[in-house]
C-alpha positions in Angstrom: 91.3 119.7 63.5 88.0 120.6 65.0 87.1 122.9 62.9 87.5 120.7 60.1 85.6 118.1 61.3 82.7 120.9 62.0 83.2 122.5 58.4 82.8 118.8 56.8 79.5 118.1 59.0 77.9 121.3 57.6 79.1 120.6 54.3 77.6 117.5 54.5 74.0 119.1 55.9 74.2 121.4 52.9 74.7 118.8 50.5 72.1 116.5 51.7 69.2 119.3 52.3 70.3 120.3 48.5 69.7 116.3 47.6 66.4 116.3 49.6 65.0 119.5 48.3 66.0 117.8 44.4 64.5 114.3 45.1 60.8 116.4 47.3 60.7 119.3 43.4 60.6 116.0 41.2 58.2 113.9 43.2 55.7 117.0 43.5 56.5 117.9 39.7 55.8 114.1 38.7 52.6 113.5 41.1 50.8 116.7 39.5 51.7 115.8 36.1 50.1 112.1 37.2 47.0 113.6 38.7 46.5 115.9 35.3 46.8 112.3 33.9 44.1 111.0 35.4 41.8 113.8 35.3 42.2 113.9 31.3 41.7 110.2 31.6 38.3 110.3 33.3 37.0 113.1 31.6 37.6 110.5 28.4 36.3 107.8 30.1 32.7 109.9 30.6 32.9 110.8 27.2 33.6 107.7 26.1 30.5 106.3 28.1 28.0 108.7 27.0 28.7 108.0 23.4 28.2 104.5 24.3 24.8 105.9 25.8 23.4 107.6 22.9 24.6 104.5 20.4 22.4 101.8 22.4 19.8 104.3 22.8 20.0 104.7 18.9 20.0 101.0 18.4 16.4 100.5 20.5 15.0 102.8 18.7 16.0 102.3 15.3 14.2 102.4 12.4 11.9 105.4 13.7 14.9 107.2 15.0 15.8 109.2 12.0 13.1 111.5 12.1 13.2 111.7 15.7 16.7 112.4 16.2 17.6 116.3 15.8 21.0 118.3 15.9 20.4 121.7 17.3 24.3 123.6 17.8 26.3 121.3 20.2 23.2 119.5 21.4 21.7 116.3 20.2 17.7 115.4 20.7 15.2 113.0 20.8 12.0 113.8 20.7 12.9 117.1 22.1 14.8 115.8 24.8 18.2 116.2 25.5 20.5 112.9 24.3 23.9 114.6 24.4 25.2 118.0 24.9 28.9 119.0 23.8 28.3 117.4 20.1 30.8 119.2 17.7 29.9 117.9 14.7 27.2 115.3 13.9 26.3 114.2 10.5 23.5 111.2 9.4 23.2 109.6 6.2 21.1 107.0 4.9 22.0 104.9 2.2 19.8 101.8 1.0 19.1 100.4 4.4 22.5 101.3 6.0 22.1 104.2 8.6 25.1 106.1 9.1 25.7 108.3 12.1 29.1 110.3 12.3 29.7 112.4 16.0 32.5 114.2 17.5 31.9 115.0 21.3 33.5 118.1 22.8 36.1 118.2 19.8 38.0 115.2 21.5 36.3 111.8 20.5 35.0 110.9 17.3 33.2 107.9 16.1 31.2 107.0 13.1 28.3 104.0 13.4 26.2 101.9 11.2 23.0 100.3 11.6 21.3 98.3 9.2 17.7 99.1 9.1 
């Protein structure tokens, strides 16, 4: 009868420690997939920022700003000065006295903007 009792408390230890070690893989497994989260959610976030950056620095300077404003591989200037780097594709246009400015930064976010001149 001991030995029952004995055999059912370690059966019980195993089955707990398997339960524990279960319930401790999923919580690591979910907290790195939530910190991966959050680091491709800031890295957005800056993107997202220095768009927003280069379009009010745009808008200050607008009309004078399309001959100032040069796209040399993945980095934008003006007036030889560094406005963004990491600009995949960048394309202006000017049509009557719309001014239309089409960017992708780092291949992730795109945005196209119009100014009226």
């Amino acid at each position: 009868m001991k030995n029952r009792k004995i055999a059912f408390t370690l059966f019980e230890l195993i089955l707990v420690v398997l339960i524990s070690s279960i319930v401790l893989i999923y919580t690591f497994n979910f907290q790195k997939e939530l910190y991966e989260t959050q680091i491709i959610n800031q890295k957005i976030a800056i993107l997202k920022i220095d768009l927003n950056s280069t379009k009010i620095i745009i808008e200050k300077n607008l009309p004078k700003i399309e001959n100032k404003l040069i796209y040399d591989g993945s980095t934008l200037f003006y007036e030889n000065n560094i406005l963004l780097k990491n600009v995949t594709f960048f394309n202006m246009s000017k049509a009557s006295n719309i001014l239309t400015i089409d960017i992708t930064l780092d291949g992730e976010i795109s945005q196209i903007w119009k100014f009226k001149l």
